[in-house]
C-alpha positions as CSV (number, residue, x, y, z in Angstrom):
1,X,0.0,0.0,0.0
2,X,1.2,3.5,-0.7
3,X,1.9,6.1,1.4
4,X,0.6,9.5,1.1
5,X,1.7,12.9,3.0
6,X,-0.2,16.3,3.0
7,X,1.9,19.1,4.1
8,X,0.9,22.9,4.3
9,X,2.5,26.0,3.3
10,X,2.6,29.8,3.9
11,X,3.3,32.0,1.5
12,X,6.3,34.2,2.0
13,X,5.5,37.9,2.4
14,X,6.0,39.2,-0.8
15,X,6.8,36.0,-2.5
16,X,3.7,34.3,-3.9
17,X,4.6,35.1,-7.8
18,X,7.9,33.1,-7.6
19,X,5.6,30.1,-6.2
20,X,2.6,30.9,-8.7
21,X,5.3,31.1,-11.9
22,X,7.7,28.4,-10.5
23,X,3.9,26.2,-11.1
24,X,3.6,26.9,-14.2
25,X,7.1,26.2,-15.3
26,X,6.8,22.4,-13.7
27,X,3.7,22.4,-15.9
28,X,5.7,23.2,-19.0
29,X,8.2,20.8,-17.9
30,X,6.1,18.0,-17.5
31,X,8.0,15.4,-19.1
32,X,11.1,16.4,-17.3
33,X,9.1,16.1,-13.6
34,X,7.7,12.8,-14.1
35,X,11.0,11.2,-15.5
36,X,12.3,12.9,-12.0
37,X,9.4,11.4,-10.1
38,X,10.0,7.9,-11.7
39,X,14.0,7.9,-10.6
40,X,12.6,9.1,-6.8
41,X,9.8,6.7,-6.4
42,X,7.2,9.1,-6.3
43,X,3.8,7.9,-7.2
44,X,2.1,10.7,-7.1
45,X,2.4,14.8,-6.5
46,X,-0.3,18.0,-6.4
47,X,-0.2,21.0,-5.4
48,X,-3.5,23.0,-4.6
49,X,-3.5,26.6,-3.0
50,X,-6.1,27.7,-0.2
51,X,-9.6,29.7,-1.3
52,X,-8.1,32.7,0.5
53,X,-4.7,32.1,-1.6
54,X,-2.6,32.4,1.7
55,X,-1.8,28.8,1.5
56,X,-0.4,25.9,-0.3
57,X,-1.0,22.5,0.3
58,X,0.9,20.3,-1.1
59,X,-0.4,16.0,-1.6
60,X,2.6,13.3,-2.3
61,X,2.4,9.9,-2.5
62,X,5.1,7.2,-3.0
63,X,5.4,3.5,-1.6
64,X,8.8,4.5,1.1
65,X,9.3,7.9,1.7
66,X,12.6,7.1,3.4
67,X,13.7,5.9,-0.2
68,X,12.6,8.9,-2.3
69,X,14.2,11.4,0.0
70,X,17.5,9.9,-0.4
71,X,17.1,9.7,-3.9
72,X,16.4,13.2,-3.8
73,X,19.4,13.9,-1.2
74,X,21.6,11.7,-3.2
75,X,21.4,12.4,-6.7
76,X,19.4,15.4,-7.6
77,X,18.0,16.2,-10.8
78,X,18.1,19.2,-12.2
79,X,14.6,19.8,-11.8
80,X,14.5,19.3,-8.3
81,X,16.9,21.7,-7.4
82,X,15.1,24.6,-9.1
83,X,12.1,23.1,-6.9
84,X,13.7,23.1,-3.6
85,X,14.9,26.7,-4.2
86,X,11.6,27.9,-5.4
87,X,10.1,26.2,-2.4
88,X,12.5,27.7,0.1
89,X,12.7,31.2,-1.2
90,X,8.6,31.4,-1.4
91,X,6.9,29.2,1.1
92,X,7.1,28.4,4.9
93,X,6.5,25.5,6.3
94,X,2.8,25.2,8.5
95,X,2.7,21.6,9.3
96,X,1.8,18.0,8.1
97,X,-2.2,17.3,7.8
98,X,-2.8,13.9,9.8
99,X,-4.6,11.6,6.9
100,X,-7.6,9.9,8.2
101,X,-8.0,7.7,5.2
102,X,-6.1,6.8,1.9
103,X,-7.7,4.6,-0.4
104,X,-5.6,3.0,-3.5
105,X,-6.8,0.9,-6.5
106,X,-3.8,-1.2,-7.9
């Protein structure tokens, strides 16, 4: 069974653009993100912003996340590198949502 995360963002004062642009670049790069998704392990990955766009929530799903983050840490593409920058320099951290329920056809 997979494993899924949902984790919360702020928006950095000022900073919401770079997040909002950064978006639709991984959109244009589509082919490049899943090929990076498929080296990590990652099954799944959306990003949805709030009603009040203050936050960002942000869904992931892979089968071990101890395994994807060191493939991450490890050997970084390209692509994921521009993505942990964007991340840092426009979003903060809120917390992890607890998941009640996770349901998977295979």
């Amino acid at each position: 069974m997979t494993k899924v995360k949902l984790l919360k963002f702020r928006f950095k004062p000022g900073s919401k653009q770079i997040w909002l642009d950064w978006s639709k670049e991984l959109e244009r790069r589509k082919e490049e993100v899943i090929a990076s998704m498929k080296k990590e392990g990652m099954i799944s990955e959306a990003c949805f912003i709030s009603d009040d766009g203050e936050f960002v929530y942000y869904f992931v799903e892979t089968n071990d996340f101890g395994k994807t983050q060191k493939s991450i840490e490890e050997n970084p593409n390209p692509i994921d590198i521009e993505h942990k920058k964007s991340r840092e320099s426009s979003l903060e951290f809120v917390g992890k949502q607890e998941c009640l329920f996770h349901f998977n056809i295979d």
